[in-house]
SEVOSE-187028 format. One record per residue (C-alpha): x, y, z; residue in one letter. Coordinates in steps of 0.5 Angstrom, whole numbers, padded with zeros to 4 digits, always signed. Example, Ala and Ser with C-alpha at 12.3 -4.5 7.8 and 13.67 -1.06 7.14 Angstrom:
<lumlos>
+0025-0009+0016A/+0027-0002+0014S/
</lumlos>
This chain:
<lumlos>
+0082+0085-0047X/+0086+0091-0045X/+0081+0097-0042X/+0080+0103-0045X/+0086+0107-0042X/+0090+0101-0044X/+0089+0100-0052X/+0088+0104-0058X/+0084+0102-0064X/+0082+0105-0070X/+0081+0104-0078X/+0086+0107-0083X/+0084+0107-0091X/+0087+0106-0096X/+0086+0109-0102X/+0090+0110-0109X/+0090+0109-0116X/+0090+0102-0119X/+0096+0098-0118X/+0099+0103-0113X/+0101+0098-0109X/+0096+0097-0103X/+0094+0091-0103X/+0102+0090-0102X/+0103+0095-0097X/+0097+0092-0092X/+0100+0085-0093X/+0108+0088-0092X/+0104+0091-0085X/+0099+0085-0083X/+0106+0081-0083X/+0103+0075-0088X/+0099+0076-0094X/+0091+0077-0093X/+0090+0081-0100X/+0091+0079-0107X/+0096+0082-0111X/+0099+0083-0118X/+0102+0085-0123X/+0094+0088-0127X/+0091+0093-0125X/+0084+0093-0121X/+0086+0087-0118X/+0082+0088-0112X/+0074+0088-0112X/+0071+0089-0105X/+0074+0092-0098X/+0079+0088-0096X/+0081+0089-0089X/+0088+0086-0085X/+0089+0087-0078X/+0095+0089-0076X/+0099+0090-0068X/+0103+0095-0066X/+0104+0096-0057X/+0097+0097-0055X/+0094+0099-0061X/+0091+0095-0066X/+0090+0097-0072X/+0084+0096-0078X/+0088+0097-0085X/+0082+0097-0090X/+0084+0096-0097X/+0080+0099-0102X/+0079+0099-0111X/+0083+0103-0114X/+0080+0109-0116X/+0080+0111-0124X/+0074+0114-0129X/+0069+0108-0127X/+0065+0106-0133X/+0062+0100-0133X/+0057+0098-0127X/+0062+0093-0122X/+0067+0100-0124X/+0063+0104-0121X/+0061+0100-0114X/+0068+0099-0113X/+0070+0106-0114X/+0064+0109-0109X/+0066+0103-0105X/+0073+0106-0103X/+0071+0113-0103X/+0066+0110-0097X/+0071+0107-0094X/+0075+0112-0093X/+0069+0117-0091X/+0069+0112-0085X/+0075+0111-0083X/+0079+0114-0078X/+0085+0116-0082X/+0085+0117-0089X/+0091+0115-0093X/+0093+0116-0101X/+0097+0111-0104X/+0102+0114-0109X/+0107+0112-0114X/+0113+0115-0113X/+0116+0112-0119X/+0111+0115-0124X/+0115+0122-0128X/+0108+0126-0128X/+0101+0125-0124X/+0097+0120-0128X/+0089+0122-0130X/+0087+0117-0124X/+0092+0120-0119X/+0089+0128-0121X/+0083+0125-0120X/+0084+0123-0113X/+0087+0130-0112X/+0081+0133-0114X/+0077+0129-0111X/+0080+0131-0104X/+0079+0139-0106X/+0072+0138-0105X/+0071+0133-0102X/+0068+0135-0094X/+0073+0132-0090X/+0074+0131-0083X/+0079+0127-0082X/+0087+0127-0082X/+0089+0126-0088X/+0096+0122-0091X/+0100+0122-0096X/+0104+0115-0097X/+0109+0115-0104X/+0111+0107-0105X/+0115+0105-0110X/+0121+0110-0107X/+0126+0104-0109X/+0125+0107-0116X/+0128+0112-0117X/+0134+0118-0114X/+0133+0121-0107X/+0133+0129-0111X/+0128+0126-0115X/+0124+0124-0109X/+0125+0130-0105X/+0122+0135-0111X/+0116+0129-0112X/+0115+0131-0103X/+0116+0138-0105X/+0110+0137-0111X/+0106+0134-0106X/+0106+0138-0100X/+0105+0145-0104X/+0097+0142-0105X/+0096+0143-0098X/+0092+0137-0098X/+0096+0132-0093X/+0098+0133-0086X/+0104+0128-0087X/+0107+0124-0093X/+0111+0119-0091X/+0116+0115-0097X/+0116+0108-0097X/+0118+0101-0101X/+0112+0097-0100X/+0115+0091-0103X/+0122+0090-0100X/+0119+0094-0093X/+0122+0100-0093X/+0119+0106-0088X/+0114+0102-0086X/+0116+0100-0079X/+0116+0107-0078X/+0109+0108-0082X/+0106+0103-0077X/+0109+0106-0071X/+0104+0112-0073X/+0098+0109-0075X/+0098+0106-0067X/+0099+0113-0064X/+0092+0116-0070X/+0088+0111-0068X/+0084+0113-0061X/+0084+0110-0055X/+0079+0104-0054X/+0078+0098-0054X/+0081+0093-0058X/+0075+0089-0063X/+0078+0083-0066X/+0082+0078-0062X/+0089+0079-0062X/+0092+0073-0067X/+0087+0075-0072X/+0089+0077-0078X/+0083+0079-0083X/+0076+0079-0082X/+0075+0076-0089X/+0070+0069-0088X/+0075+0064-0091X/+0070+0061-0096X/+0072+0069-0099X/+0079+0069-0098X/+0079+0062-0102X/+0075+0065-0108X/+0080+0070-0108X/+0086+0067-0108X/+0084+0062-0113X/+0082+0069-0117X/+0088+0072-0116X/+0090+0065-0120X/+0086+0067-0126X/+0091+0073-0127X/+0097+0071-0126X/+0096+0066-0132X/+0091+0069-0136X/+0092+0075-0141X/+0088+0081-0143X/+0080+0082-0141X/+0079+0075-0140X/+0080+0076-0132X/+0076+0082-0131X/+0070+0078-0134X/+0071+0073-0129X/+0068+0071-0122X/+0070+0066-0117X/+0065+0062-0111X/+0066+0058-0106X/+0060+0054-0107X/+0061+0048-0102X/+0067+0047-0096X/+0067+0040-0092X/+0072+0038-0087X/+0072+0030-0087X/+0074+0025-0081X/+0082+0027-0084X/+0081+0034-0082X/+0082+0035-0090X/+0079+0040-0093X/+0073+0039-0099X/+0073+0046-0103X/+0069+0046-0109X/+0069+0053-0113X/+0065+0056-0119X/+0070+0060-0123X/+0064+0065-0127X/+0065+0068-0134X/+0060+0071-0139X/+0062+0068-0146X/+0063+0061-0148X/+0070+0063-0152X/+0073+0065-0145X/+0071+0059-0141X/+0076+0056-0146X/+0082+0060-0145X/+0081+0058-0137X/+0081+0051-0140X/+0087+0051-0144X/+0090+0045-0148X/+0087+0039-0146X/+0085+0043-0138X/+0092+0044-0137X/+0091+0051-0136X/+0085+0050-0130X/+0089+0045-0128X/+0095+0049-0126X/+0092+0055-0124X/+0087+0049-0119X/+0095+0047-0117X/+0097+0054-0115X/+0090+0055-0111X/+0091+0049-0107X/+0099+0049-0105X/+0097+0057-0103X/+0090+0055-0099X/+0095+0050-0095X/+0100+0054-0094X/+0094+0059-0090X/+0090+0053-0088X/+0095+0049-0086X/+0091+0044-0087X/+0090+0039-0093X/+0086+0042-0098X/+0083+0039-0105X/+0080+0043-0109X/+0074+0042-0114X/+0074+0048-0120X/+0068+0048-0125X/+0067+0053-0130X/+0061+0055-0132X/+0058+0061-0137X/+0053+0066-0134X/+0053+0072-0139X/+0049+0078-0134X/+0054+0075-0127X/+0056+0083-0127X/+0049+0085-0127X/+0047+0080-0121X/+0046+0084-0114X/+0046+0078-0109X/+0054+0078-0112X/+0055+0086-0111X/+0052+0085-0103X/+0057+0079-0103X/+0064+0083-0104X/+0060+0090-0099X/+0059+0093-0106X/+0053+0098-0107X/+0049+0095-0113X/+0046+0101-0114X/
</lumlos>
C-alpha cells in the first residue's frame, strides 16, 4: 500500500438524468463492465461503484439512478439515493446528453436542483454522446452550459466509443486528495458477487422483455455453491408482482427464460471465468416493491 505522500484516493459521483450514459461511462473508465447497461431508461437501481487506476491514484466511481420526477416508492429511494451519493462524494459530476436539441424536464430538474442545493464540493459537467452531432452545434450546448455558472469544468466525451475520457481520467486522478488507497489494486467494483450476478441476469430481463414487465421485476441470488470441479451452482429468483408477467418471462414453451438464463450464464463465465450453472425460478410476490429488507439489500433508503 503506497503512504499517504505517494497516492490519492477519492470518490467521483455520477449523476444524471435516465439513460444519459453512466452506467457507460463508469464501465468505459474501469476498463470492463462492473455495471449493467441498456437501451431502457432506469436501468440502474442501487449505487454501484467501479474502481478505476490512474498513476498514484486510485479512483472510486459511484454510479447512481437516474434522476427524474420520482412517483412511486422505489423511484423515490433511487432518487434520494444518488442525490446522497453525490453529497458525499468527493467530486460531483453530471452527466449529459449532448445529443438532445433542448434540455429535458429530468435534465431542468437536475439544474435546478444544483441552484439550491448547498454544496461544497467542486462541481463538473460531463456532455456524452458528442459522436451525435456537429462540432458548432456542440460548442453552443458548452456555451449554454458555462453561462448557469454551476460548473467549474465541462468536459465532452463519447462514452460508448471512448473519446475524452482518457483525459477525463487523467483529471479525476489530480481531484481526488492525497491519501491512501482503500481497495486492493486489482479490484475493480465492491459489488458482492452474489449482486452482481442478480444484476446481470436482470440486465437480461431488459434486454429481451418489452415495456413495463421489467421495471416490475427483481432478481436474487438465493443460493452459491462451488463443487469438487470449481464450478459454480447459482441459483436465482426472478420476483414479479402479477402472474400475467411471469408468463411473459416464460415465454412459449420457456424459451424465453431459457434465453435469457443462456445469456446470464455465457456473460457470468466470462466474468467468473469459472464454469457456471445457472438455476432460474420465477415466483409471484405482489408487495416486492414494499418490502424493506430488498431496499437495504440495493443501499436504498425505504423510508
Amino acid at each position: 500500500m503506497k503512504t499517504m505522500n505517494q497516492s490519492r484516493f477519492g470518490s467521483i459521483g455520477l449523476i444524471g438524468a435516465p439513460n444519459a450514459g453512466k452506467s457507460t461511462l463508469v464501465n468505459q473508465l474501469v476498463g470492463t463492465k462492473v455495471s449493467i447497461v441498456t437501451h431502457k431508461v432506469q436501468t440502474t437501481r442501487s449505487r454501484v461503484i467501479g474502481i478505476a487506476m490512474h498513476g498514484d491514484s486510485q479512483i472510486v466511481l459511484v454510479d447512481t439512478p437516474g434522476i427524474f420526477q420520482p412517483g412511486r416508492r422505489l423511484d423515490k429511494a433511487m432518487v434520494s439515493t444518488a442525490w446522497r451519493e453525490a453529497h458525499n462524494a468527493d467530486v460531483i459530476a453530471v452527466l449529459m446528453d449532448a445529443g438532445h436539441h433542448k434540455r429535458t424536464k429530468d435534465e431542468l430538474l437536475i439544474l435546478k436542483e444544483l441552484e439550491k442545493r448547498n454544496i461544497s464540493q467542486k462541481v463538473i459537467l460531463i456532455l456524452n454522446k458528442i459522436d451525435l452531432l456537429a462540432r458548432e452545434k456542440l460548442l453552443a450546448i458548452v456555451q449554454e452550459f458555462h453561462d448557469t455558472g454551476l460548473f467549474s469544468e465541462i468536459y465532452m466525451v463519447s462514452a460508448l466509443t471512448g473519446d475524452g475520457c482518457d483525459a477525463l481520467l487523467a483529471d479525476f486522478a489530480k481531484f481526488v486528495p492525497e491519501a491512501e488507497w482503500l481497495y486492493d489494486e486489482d479490484l475493480i467494483s465492491d459489488m458482492p458477487s452474489r449482486l452482481l450476478a442478480a444484476e446481470i441476469t436482470r440486465e437480461k430481463l431488459f434486454q429481451q422483455l418489452h415495456q413495463e414487465i421489467p421495471y416490475m421485476c427483481t432478481v436474487e441470488t438465493e443460493s452459491w455453491e462451488t463443487n469438487e470441479k470449481d464450478e459454480i451452482k447459482i441459483g436465482q429468483v426472478i420476483y414479479v408482482i402479477k402472474p400475467r408477467h411471469k408468463a411473459m418471462i416464460l415465454g412459449k414453451n420457456g424459451q424465453k427464460i431459457k434465453t435469457i438464463g443462456m445469456q446470464a450464464r455465457h456473460e457470468l463465465i466470462e466474468l467468473l471465468e469459472q464454469p457456471v450453472h445457472l438455476n432460474l425460478f420465477i415466483k409471484v410476490k405482489e408487495n416486492w416493491m414494499d418490502d424493506p429488507e430488498r431496499y437495504q439489500h440495493w443501499g436504498l433508503e425505504f423510508n
